[in-house]
Structure formats: structure tokens, C-alpha cells
N, CA, C, O and CB atoms as a CASP TS submission, in Angstrom:
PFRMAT TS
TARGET T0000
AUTHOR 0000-0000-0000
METHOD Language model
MODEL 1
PARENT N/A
ATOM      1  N   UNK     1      94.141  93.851 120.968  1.00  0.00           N
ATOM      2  CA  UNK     1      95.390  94.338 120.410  1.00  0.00           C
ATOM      3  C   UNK     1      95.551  95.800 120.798  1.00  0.00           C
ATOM      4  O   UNK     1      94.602  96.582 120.866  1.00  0.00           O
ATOM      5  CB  UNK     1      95.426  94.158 118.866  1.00  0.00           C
ATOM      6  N   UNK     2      96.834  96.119 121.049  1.00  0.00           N
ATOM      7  CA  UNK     2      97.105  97.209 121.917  1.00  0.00           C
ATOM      8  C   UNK     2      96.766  98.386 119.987  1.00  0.00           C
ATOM      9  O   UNK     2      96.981  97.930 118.864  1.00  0.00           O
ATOM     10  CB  UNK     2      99.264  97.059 123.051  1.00  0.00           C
ATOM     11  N   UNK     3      96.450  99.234 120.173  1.00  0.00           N
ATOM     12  CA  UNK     3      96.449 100.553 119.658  1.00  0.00           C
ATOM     13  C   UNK     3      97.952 101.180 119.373  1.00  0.00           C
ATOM     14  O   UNK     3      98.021 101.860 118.349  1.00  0.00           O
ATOM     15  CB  UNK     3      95.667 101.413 120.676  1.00  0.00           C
ATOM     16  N   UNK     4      98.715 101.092 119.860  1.00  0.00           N
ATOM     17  CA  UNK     4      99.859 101.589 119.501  1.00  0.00           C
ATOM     18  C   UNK     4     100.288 100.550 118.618  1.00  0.00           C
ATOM     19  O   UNK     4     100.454 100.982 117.477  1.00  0.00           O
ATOM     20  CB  UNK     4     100.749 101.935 120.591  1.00  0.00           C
ATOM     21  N   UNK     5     100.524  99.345 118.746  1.00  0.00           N
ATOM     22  CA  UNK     5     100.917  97.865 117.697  1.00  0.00           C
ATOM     23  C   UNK     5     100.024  98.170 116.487  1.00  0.00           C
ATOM     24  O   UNK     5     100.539  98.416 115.396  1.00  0.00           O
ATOM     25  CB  UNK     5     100.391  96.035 118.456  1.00  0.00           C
ATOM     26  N   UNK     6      98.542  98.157 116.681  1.00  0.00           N
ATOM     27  CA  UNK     6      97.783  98.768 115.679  1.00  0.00           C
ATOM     28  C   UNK     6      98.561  99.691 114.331  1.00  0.00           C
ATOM     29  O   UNK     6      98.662  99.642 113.105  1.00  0.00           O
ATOM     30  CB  UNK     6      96.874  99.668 116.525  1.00  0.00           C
ATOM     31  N   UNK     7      98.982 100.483 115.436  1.00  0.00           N
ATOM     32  CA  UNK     7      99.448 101.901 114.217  1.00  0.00           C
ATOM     33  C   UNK     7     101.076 101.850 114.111  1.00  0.00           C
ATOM     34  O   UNK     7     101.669 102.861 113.733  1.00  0.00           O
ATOM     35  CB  UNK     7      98.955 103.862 114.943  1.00  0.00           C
ATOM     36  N   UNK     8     101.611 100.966 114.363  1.00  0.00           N
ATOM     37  CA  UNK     8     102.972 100.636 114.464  1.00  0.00           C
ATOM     38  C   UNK     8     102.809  99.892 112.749  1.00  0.00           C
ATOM     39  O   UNK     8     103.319 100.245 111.685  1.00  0.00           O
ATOM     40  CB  UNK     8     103.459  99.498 116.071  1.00  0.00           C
ATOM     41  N   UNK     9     102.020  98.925 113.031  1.00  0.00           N
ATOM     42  CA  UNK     9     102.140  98.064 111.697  1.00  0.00           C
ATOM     43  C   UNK     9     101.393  98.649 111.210  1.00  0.00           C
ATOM     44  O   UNK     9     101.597  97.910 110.247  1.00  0.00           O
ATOM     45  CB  UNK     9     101.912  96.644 111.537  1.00  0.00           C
ATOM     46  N   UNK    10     100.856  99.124 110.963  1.00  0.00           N
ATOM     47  CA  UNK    10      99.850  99.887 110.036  1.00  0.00           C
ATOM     48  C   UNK    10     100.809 100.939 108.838  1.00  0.00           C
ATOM     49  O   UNK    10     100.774 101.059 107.613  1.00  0.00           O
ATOM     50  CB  UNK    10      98.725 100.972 111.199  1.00  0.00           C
ATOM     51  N   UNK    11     101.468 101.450 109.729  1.00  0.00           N
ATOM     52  CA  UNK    11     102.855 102.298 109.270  1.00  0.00           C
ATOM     53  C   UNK    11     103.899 101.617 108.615  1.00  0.00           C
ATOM     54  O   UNK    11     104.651 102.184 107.823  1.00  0.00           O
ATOM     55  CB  UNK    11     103.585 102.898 110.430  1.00  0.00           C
ATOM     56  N   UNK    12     103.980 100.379 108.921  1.00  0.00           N
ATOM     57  CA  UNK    12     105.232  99.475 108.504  1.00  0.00           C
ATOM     58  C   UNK    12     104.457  99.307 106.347  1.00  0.00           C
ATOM     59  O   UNK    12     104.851  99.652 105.233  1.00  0.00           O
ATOM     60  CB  UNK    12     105.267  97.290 109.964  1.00  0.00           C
ATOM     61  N   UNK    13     102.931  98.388 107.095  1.00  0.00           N
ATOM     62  CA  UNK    13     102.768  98.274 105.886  1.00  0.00           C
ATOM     63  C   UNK    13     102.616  99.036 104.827  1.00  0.00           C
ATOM     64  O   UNK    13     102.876  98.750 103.658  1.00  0.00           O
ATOM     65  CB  UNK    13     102.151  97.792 105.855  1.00  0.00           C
ATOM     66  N   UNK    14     102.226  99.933 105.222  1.00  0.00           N
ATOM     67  CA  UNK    14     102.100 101.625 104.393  1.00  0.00           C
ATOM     68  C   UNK    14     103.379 102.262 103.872  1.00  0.00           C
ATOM     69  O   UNK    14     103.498 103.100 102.978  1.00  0.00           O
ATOM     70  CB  UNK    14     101.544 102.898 105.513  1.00  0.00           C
ATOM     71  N   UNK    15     104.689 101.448 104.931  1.00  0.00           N
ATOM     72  CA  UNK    15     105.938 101.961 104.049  1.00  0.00           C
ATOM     73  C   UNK    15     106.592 100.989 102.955  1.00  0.00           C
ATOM     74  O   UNK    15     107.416 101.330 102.107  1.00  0.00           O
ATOM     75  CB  UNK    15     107.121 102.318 105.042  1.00  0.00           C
ATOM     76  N   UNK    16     105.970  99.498 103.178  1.00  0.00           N
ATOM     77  CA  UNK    16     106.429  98.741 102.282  1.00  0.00           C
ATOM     78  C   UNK    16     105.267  99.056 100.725  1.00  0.00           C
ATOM     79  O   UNK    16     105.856  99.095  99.645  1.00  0.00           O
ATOM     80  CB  UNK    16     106.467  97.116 103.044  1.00  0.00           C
ATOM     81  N   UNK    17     104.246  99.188 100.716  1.00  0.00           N
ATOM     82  CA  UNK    17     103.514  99.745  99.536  1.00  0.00           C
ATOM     83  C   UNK    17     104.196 100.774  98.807  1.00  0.00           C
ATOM     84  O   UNK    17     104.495 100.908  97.621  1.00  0.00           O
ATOM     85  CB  UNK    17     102.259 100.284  99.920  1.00  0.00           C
ATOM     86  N   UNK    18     104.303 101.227  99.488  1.00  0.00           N
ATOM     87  CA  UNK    18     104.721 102.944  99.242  1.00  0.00           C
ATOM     88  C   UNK    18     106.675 102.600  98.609  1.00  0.00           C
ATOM     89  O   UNK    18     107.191 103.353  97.783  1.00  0.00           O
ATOM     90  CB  UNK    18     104.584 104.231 101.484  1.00  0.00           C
ATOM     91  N   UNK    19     107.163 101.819  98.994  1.00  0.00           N
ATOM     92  CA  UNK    19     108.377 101.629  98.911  1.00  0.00           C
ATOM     93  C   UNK    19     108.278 100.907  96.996  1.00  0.00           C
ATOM     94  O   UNK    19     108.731 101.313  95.926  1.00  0.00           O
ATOM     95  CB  UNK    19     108.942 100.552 100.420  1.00  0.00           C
ATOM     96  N   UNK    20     107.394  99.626  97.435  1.00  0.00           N
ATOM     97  CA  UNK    20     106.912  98.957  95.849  1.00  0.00           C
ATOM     98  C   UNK    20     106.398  99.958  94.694  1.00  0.00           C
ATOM     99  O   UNK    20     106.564  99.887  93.476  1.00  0.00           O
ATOM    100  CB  UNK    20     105.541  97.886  96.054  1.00  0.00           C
ATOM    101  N   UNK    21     105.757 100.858  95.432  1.00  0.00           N
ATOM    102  CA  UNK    21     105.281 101.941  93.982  1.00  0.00           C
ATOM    103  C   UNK    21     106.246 102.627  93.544  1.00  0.00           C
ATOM    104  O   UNK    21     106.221 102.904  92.345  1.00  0.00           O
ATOM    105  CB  UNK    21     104.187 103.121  94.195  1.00  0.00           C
ATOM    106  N   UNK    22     107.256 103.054  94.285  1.00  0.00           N
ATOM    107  CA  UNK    22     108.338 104.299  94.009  1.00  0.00           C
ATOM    108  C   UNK    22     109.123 103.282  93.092  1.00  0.00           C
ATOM    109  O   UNK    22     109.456 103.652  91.966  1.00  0.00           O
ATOM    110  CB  UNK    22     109.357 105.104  95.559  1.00  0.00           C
ATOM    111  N   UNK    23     109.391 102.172  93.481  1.00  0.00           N
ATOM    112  CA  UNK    23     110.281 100.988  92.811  1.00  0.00           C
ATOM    113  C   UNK    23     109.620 100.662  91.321  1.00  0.00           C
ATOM    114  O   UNK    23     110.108 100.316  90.245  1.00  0.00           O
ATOM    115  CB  UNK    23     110.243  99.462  93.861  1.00  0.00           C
ATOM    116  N   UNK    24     108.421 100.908  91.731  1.00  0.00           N
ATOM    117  CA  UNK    24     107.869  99.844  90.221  1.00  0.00           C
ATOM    118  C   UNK    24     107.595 100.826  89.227  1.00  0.00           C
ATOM    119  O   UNK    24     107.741 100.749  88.007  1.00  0.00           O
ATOM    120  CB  UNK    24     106.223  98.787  90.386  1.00  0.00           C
ATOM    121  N   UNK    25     107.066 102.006  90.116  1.00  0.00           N
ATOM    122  CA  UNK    25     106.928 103.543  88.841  1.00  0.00           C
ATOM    123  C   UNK    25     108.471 104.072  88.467  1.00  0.00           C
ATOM    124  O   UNK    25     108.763 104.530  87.363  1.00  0.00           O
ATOM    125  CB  UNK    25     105.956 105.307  89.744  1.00  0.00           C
ATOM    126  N   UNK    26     109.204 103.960  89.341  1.00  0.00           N
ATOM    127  CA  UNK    26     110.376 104.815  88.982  1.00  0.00           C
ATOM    128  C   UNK    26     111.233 103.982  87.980  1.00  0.00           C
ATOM    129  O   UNK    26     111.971 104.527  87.160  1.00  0.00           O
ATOM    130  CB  UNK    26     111.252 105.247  90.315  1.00  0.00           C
ATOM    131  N   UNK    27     111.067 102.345  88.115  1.00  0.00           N
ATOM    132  CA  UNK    27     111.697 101.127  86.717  1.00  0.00           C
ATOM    133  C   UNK    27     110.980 102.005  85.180  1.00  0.00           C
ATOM    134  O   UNK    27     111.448 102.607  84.213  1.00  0.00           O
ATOM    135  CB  UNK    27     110.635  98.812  86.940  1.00  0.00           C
ATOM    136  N   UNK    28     110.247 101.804  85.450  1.00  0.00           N
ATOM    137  CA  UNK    28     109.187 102.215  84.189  1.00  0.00           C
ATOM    138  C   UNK    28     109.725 103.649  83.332  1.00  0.00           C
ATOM    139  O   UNK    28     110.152 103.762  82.183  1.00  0.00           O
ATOM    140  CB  UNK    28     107.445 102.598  84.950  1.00  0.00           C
ATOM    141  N   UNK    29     109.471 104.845  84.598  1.00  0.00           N
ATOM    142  CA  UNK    29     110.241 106.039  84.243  1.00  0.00           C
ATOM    143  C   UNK    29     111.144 105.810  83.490  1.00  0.00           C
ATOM    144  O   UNK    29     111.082 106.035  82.281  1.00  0.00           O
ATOM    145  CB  UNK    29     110.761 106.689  85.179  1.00  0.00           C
ATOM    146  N   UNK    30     112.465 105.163  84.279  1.00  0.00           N
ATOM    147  CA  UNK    30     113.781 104.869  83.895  1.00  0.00           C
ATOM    148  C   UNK    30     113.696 104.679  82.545  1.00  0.00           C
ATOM    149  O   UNK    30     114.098 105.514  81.736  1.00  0.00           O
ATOM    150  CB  UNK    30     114.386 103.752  84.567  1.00  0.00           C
ATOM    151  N   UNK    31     113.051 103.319  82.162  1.00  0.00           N
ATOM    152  CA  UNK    31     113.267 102.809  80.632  1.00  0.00           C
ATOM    153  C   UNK    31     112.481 103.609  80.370  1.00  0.00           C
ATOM    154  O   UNK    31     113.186 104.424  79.775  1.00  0.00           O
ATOM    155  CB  UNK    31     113.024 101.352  80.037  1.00  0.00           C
ATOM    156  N   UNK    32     111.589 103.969  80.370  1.00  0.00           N
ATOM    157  CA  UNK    32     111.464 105.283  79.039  1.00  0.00           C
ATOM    158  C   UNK    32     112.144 106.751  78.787  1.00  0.00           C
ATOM    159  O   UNK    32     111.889 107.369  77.753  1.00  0.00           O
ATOM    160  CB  UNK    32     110.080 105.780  79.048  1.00  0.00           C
ATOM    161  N   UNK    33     112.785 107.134  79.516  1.00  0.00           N
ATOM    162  CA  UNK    33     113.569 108.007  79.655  1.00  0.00           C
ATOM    163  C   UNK    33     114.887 107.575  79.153  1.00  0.00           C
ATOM    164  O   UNK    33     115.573 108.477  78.671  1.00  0.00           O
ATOM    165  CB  UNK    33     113.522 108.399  80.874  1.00  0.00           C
ATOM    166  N   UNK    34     115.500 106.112  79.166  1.00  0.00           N
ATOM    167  CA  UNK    34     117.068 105.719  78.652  1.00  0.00           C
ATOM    168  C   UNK    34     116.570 104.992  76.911  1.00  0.00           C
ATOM    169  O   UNK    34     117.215 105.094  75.867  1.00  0.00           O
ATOM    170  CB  UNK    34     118.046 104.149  80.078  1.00  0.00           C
ATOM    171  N   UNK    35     115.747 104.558  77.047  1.00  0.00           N
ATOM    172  CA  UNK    35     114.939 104.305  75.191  1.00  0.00           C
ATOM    173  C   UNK    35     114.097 105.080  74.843  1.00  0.00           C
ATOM    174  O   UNK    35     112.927 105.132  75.224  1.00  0.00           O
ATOM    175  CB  UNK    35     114.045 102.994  74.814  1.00  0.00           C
ATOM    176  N   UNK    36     114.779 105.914  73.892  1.00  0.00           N
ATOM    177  CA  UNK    36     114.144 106.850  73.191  1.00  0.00           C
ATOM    178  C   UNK    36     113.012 106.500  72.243  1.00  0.00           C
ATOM    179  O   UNK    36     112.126 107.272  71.879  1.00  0.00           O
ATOM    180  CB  UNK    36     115.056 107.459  72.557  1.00  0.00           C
ATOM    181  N   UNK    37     113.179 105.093  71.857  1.00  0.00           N
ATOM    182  CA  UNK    37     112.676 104.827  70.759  1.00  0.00           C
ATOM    183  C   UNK    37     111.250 103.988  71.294  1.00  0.00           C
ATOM    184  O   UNK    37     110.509 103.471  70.459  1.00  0.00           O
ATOM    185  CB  UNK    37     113.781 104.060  69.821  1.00  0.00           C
ATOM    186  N   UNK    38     110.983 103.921  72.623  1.00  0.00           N
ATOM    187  CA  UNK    38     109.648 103.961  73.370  1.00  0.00           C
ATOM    188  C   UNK    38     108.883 105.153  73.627  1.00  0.00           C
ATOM    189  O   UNK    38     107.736 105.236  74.066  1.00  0.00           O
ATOM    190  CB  UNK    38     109.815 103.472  74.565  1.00  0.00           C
ATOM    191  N   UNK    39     109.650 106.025  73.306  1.00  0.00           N
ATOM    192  CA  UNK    39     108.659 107.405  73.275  1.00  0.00           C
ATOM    193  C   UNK    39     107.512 107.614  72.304  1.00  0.00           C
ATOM    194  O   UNK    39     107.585 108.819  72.063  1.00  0.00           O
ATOM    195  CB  UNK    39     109.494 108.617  72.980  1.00  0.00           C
ATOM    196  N   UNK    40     106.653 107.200  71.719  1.00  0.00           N
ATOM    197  CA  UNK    40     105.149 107.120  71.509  1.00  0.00           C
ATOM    198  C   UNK    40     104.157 107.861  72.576  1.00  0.00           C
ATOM    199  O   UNK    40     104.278 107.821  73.801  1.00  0.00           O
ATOM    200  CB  UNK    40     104.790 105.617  71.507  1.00  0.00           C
ATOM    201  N   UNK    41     103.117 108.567  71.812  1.00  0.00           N
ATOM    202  CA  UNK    41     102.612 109.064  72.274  1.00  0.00           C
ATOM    203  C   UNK    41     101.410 108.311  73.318  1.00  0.00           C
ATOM    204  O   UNK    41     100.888 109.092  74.113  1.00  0.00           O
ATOM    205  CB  UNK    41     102.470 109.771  71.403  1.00  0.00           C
ATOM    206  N   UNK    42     100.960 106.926  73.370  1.00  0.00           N
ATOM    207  CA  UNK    42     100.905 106.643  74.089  1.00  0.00           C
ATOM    208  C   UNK    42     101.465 105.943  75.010  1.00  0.00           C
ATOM    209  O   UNK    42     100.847 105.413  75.934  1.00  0.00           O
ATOM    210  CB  UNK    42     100.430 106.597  73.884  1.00  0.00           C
ATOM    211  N   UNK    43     103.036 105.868  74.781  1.00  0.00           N
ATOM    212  CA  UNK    43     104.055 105.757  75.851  1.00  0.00           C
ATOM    213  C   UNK    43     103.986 107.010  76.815  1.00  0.00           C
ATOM    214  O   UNK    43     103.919 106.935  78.042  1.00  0.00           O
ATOM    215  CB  UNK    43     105.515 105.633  75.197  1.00  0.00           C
ATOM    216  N   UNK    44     104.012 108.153  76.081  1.00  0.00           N
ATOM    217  CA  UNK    44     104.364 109.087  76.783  1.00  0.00           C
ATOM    218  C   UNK    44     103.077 109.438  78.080  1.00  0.00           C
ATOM    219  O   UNK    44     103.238 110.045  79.139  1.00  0.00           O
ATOM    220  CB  UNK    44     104.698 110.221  75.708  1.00  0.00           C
ATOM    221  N   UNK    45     101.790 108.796  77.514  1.00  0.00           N
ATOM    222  CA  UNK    45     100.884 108.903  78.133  1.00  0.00           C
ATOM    223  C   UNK    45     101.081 108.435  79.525  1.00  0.00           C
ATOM    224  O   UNK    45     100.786 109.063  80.542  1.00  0.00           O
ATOM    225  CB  UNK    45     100.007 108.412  77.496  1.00  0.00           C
ATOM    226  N   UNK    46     101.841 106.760  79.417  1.00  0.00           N
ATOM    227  CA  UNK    46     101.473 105.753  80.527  1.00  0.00           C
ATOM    228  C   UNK    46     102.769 106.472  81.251  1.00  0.00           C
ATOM    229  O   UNK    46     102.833 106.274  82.464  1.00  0.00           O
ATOM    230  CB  UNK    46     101.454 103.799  80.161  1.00  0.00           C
ATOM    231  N   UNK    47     103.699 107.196  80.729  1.00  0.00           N
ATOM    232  CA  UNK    47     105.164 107.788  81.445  1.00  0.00           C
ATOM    233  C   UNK    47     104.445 108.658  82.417  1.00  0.00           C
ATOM    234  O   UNK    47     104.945 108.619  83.541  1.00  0.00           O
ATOM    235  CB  UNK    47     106.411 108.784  80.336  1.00  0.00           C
ATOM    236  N   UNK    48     103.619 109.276  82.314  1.00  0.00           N
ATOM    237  CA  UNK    48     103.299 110.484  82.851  1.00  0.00           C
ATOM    238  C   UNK    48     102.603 110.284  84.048  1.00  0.00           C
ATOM    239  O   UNK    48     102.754 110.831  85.140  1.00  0.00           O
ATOM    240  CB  UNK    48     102.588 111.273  81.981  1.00  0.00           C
ATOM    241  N   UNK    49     101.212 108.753  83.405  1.00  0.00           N
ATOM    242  CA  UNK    49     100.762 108.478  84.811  1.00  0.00           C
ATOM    243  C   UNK    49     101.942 107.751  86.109  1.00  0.00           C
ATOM    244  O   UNK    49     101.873 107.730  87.338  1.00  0.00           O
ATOM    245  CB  UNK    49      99.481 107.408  84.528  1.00  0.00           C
ATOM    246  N   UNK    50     103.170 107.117  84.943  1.00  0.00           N
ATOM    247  CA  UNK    50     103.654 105.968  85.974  1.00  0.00           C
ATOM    248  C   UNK    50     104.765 107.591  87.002  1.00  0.00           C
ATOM    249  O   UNK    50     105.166 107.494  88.162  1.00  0.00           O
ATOM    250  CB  UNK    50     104.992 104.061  84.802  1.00  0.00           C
ATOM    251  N   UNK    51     104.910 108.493  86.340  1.00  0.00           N
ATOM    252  CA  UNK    51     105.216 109.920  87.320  1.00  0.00           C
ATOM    253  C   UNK    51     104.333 110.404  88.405  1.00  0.00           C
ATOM    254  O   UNK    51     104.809 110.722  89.494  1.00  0.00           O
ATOM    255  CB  UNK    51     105.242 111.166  86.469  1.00  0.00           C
ATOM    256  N   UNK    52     103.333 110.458  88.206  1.00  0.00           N
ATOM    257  CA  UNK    52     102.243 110.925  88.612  1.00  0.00           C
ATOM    258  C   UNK    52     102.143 109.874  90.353  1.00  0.00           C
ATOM    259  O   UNK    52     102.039 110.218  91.531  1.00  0.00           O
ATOM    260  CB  UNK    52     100.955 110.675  87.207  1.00  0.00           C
ATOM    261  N   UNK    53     102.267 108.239  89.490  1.00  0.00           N
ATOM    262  CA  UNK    53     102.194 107.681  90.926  1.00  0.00           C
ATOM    263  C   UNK    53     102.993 107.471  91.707  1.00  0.00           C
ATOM    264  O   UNK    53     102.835 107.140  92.882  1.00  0.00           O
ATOM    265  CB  UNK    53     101.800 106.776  91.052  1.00  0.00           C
ATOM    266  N   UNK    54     104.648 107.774  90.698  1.00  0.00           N
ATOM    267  CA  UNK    54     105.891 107.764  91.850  1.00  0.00           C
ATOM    268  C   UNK    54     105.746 108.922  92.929  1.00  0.00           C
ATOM    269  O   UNK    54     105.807 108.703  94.138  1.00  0.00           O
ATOM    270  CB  UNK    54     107.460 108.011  91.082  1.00  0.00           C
ATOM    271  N   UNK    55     105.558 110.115  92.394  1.00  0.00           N
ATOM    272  CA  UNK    55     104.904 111.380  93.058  1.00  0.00           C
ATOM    273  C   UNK    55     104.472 111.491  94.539  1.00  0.00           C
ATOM    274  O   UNK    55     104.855 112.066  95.558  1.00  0.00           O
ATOM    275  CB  UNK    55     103.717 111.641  92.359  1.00  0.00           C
ATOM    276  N   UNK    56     102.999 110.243  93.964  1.00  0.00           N
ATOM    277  CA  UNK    56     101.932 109.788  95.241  1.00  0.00           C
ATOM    278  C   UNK    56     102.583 109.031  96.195  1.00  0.00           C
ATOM    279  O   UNK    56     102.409 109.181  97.405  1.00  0.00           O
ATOM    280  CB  UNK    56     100.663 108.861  94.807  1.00  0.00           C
ATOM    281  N   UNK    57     103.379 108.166  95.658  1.00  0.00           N
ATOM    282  CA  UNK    57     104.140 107.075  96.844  1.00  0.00           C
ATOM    283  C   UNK    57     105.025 107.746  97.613  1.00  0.00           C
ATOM    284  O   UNK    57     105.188 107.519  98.812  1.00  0.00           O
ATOM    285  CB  UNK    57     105.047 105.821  96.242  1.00  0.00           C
ATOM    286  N   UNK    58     105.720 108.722  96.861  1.00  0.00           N
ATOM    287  CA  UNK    58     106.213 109.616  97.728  1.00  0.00           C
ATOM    288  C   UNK    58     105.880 110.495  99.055  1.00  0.00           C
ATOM    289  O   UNK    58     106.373 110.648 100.172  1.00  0.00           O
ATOM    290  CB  UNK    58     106.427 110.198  97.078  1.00  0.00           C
ATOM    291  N   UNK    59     104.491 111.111  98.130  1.00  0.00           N
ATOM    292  CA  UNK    59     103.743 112.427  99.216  1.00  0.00           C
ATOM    293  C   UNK    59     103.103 111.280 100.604  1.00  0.00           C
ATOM    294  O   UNK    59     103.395 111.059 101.780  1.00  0.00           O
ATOM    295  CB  UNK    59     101.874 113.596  98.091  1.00  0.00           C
ATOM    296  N   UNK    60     102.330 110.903  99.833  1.00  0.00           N
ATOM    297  CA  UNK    60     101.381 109.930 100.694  1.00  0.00           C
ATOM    298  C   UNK    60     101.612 109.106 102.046  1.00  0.00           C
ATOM    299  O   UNK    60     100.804 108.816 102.929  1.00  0.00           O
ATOM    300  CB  UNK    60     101.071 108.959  99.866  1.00  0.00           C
ATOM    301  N   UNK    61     103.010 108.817 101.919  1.00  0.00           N
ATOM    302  CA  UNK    61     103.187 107.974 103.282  1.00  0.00           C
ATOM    303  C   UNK    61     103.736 109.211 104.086  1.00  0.00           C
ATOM    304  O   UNK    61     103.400 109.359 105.262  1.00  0.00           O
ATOM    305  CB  UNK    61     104.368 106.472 103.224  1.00  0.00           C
ATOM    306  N   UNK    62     104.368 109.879 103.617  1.00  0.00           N
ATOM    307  CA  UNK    62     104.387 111.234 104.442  1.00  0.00           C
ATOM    308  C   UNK    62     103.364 111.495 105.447  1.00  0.00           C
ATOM    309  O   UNK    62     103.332 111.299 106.662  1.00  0.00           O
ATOM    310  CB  UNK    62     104.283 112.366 103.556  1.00  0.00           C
ATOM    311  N   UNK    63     102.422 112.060 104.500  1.00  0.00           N
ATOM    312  CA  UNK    63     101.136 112.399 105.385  1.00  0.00           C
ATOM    313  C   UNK    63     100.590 111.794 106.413  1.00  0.00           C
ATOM    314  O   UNK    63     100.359 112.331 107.496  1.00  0.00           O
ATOM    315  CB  UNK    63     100.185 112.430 104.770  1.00  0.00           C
ATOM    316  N   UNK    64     100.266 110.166 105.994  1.00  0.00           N
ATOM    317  CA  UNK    64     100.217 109.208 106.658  1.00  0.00           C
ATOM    318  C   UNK    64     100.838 109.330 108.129  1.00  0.00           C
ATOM    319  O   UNK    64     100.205 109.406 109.183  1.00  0.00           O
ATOM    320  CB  UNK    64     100.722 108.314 105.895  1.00  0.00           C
ATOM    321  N   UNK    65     102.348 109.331 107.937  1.00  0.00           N
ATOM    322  CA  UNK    65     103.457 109.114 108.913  1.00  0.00           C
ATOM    323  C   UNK    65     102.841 110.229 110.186  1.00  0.00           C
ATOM    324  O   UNK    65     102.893 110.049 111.403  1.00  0.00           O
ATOM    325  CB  UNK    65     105.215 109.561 108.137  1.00  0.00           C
ATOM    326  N   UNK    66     102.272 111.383 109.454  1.00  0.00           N
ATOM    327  CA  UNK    66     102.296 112.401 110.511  1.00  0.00           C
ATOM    328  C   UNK    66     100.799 112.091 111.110  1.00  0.00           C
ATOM    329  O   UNK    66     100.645 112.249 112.321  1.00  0.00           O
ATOM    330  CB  UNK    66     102.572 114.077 109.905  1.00  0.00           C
ATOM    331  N   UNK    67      99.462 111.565 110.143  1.00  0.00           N
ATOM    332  CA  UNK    67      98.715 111.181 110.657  1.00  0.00           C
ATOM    333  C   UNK    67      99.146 110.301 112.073  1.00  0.00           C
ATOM    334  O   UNK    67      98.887 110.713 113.204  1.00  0.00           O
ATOM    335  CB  UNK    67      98.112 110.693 109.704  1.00  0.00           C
ATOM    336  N   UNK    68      99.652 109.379 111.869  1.00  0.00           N
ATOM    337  CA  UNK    68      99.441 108.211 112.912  1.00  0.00           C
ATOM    338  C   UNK    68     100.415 108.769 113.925  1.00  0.00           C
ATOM    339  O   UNK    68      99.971 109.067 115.034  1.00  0.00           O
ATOM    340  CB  UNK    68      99.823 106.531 112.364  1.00  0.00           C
ATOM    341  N   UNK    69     102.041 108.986 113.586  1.00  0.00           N
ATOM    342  CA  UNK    69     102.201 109.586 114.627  1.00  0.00           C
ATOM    343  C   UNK    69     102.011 110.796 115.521  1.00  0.00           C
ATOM    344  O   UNK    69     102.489 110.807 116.655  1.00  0.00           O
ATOM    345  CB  UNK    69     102.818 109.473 114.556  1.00  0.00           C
TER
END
């Protein structure tokens, strides 16, 4: 397998992950931010990590992107 195909898909799949986390952390965000009445302190806990990993899905394929290409 050619090396460039290698890192072609390698990149593809790294943007569809990365696409599912921003999607699945940023749902989460959402409803706790539009229901107030989920704000508990260990709501607020899991809010912070599910920020934390929209964040990462963000930075991360970045880096990535510049790695490979």
C-alpha cells in the first residue's frame, strides 16, 4: 500500500472521529446550558469534561492535519 493512501485515510478517519466528538460533546453542552434545571453539581462536573473534549476534537485533528501533511 502506497504511503501517501496510508496517510490520506488515516486523515479521513481522524476527521470523522474528531467530527463525532465535537457532535456528541457539543449535544451534551447544549442541553445543559438550555436546562437549567440539570445544573447539579455533578452535572456541572460531566459539562466541563464533555467541554474539555469538544476542545480536544477540535485542537487535535489540527495538529494531526499538519503532522501528516
Amino acid at each position: 500500500m502506497d504511503m501517501n493512501v496510508y496517510d490520506t485515510a488515516l486523515f479521513s478517519f481522524t476527521l470523522v472521529e474528531a467530527a463525532a466528538i465535537v457532535l456528541g460533546n457539543g449535544l451534551l453542552v447544549v442541553t445543559f446550558v438550555r436546562h437549567r434545571a440539570l445544573l447539579n453539581a455533578m452535572n456541572c462536573y460531566i459539562c466541563s469534561m464533555c467541554f474539555s473534549g469538544l476542545i480536544t476534537g477540535i485542537i487535535v485533528p489540527l495538529g494531526f492535519g499538519n503532522y501528516v501533511g
